[in-house]
SERO-4910 file (N, C-alpha, C, O; in steps of 0.05 Angstrom, whole numbers):
BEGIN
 pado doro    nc1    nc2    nc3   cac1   cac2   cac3    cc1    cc2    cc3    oc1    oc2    oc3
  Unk    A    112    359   -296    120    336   -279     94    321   -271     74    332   -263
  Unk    A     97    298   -275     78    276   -258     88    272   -226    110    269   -216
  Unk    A     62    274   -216     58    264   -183     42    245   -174     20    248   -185
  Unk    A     43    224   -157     36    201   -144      9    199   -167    -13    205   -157
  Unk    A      9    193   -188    -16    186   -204    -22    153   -198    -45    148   -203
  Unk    A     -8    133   -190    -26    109   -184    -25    102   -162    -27     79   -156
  Unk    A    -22    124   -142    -19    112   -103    -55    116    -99    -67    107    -80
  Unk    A    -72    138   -130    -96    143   -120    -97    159    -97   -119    159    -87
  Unk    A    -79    172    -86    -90    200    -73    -84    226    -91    -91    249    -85
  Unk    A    -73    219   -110    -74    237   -130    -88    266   -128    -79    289   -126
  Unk    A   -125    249   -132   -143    272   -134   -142    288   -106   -144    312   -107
  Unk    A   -139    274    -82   -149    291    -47   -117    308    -43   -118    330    -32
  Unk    A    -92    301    -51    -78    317    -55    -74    342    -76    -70    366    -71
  Unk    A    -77    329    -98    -85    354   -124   -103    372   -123    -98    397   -123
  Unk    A   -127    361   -123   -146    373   -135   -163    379   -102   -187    371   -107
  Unk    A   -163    383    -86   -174    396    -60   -183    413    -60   -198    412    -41
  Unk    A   -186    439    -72   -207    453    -71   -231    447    -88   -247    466    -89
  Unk    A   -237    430    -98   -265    420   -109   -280    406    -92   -304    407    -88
  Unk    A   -257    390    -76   -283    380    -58   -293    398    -39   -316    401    -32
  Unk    A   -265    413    -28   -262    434     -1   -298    445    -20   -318    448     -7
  Unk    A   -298    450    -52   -321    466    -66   -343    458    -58   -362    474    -58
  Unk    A   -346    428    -48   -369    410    -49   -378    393    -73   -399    382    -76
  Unk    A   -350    394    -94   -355    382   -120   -348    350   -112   -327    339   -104
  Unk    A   -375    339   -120   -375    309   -131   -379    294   -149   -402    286   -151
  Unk    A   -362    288   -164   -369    278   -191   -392    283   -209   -406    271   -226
  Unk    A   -391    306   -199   -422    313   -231   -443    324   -211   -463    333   -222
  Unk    A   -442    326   -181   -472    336   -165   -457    360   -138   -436    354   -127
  Unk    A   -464    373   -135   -452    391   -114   -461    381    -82   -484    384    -74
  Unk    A   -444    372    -68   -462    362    -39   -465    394    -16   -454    416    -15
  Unk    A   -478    385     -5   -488    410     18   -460    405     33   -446    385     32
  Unk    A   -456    430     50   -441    434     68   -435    410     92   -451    400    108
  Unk    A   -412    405     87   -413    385    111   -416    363    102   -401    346    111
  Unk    A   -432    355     84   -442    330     76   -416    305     73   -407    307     50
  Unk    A   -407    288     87   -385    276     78   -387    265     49   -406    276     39
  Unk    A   -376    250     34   -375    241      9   -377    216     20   -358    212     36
  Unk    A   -396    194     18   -393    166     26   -378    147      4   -378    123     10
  Unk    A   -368    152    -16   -352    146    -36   -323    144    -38   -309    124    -45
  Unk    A   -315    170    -30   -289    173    -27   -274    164     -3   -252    155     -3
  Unk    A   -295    169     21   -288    153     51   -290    126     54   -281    113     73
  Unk    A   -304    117     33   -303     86     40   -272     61     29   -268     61      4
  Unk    A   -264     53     37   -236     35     35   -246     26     21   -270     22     23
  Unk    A   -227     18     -7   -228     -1    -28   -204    -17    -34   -184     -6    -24
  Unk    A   -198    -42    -49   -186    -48    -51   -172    -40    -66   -182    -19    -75
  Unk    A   -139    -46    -83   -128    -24   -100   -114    -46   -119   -106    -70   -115
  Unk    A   -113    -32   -136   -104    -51   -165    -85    -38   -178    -90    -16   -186
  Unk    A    -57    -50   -184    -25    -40   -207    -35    -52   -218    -48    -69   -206
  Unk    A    -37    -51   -249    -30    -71   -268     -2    -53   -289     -5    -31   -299
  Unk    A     23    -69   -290     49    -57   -297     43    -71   -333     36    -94   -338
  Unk    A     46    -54   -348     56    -60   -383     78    -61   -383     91    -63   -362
  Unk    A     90    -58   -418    108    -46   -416    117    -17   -423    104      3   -420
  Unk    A    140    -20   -434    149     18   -435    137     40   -420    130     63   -426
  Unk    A    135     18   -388    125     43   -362     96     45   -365     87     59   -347
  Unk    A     78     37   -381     48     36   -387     48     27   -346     64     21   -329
  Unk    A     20     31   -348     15     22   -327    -15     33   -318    -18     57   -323
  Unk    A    -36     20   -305    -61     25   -295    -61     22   -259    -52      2   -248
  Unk    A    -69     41   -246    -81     24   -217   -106     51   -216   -116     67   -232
  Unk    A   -109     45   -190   -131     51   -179   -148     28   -165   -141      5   -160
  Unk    A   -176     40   -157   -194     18   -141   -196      2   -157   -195      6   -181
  Unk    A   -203    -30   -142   -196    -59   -151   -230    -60   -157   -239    -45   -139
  Unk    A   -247    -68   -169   -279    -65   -184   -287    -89   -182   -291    -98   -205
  Unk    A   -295   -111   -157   -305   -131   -157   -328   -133   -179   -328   -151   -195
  Unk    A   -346   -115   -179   -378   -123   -187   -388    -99   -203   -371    -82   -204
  Unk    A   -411    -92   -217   -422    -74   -223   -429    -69   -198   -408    -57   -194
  Unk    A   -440    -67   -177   -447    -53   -153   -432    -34   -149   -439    -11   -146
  Unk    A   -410    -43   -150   -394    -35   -126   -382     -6   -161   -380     18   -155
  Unk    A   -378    -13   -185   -367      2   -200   -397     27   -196   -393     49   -185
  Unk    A   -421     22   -204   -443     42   -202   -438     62   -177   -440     87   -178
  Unk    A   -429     47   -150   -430     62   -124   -402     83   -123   -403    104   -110
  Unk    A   -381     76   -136   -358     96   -139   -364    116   -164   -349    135   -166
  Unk    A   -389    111   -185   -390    138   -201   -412    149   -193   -423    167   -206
  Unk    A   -419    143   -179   -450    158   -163   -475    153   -177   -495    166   -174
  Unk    A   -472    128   -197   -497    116   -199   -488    124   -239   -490    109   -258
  Unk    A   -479    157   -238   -473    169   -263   -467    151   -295   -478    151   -317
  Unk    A   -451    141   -287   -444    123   -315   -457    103   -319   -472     96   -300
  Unk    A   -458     92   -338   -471     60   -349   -454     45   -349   -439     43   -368
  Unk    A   -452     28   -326   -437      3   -328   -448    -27   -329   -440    -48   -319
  Unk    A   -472    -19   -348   -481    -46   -357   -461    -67   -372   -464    -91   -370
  Unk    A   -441    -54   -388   -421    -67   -399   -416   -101   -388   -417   -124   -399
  Unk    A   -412    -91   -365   -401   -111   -346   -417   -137   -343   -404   -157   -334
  Unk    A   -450   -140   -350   -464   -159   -346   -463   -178   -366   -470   -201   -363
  Unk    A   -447   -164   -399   -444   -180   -421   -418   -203   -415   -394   -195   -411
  Unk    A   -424   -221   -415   -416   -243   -409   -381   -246   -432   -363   -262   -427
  Unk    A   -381   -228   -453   -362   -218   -477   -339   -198   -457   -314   -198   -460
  Unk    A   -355   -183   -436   -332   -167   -429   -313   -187   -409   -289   -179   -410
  Unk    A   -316   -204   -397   -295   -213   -387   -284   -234   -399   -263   -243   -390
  Unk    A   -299   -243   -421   -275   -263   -441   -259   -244   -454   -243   -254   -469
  Unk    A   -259   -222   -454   -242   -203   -473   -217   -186   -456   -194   -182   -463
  Unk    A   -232   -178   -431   -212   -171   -412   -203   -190   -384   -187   -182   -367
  Unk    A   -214   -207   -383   -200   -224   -366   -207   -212   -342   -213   -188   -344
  Unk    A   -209   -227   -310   -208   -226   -292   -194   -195   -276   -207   -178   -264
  Unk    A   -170   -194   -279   -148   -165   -280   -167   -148   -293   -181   -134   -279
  Unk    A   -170   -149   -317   -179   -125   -335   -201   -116   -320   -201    -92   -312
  Unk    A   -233   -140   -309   -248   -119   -301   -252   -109   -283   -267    -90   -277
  Unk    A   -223   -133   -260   -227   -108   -243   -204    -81   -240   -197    -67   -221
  Unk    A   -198    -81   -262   -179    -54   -267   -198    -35   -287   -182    -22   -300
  Unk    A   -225    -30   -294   -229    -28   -314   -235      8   -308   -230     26   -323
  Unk    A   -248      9   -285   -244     42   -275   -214     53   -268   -210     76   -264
  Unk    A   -198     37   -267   -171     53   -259   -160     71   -282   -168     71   -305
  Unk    A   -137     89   -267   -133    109   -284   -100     95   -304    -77     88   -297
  Unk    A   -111     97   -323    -87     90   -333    -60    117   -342    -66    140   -347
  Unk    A    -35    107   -342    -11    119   -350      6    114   -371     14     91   -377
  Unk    A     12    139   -383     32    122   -401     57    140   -403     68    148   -423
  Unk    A     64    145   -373     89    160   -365    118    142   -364    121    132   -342
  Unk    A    134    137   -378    158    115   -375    176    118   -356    195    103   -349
  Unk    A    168    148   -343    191    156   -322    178    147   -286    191    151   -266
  Unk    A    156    137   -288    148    131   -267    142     97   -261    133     91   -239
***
């Protein structure tokens, strides 16, 4: 069965003992340490296909803001080529970290 995969609490309901672990995306934080990532409000992005396809997750104004939700980890230079948003459009980049679905029952 699939559960709330585009409300994005997904992972703090699912997957809770990794953080309860201190696991952060690829670095272990000290005790206590809040996650300034996960606590911070973002905006949130559906984009609906068809045959139930569907993407959301956080809405990705800028490379800033995409670098500061993977902890610096990934290369999202992508984003500065002037090609990626004539190819994905406005929606696309800022859907471009969301998690996509291709559940038809949801």
């Amino acid at each position: 069965a699939v559960d709330n995969c585009w409300d994005f609490y997904h992972a703090m309901i699912t997957h809770p003992s990794s953080g309860m672990a201190g696991w952060r995306a690829g670095y272990i934080a000290k005790p206590g340490e809040p996650d300034k990532v996960l606590m911070t409000p973002f905006n949130h992005v559906s984009v609906l296909g068809e045959y139930g396809h569907a993407i959301g997750g956080w809405a990705i104004p800028d490379r800033e803001t995409a670098d500061k939700l993977n902890y610096g980890m990934v290369d999202t230079t992508w984003r500065d080529k002037p090609e990626a948003e004539q190819i994905l459009g406005e929606v696309g980049m800022r859907a471009a970290n969301a998690h996509p679905n291709i559940f038809p029952n949801l």
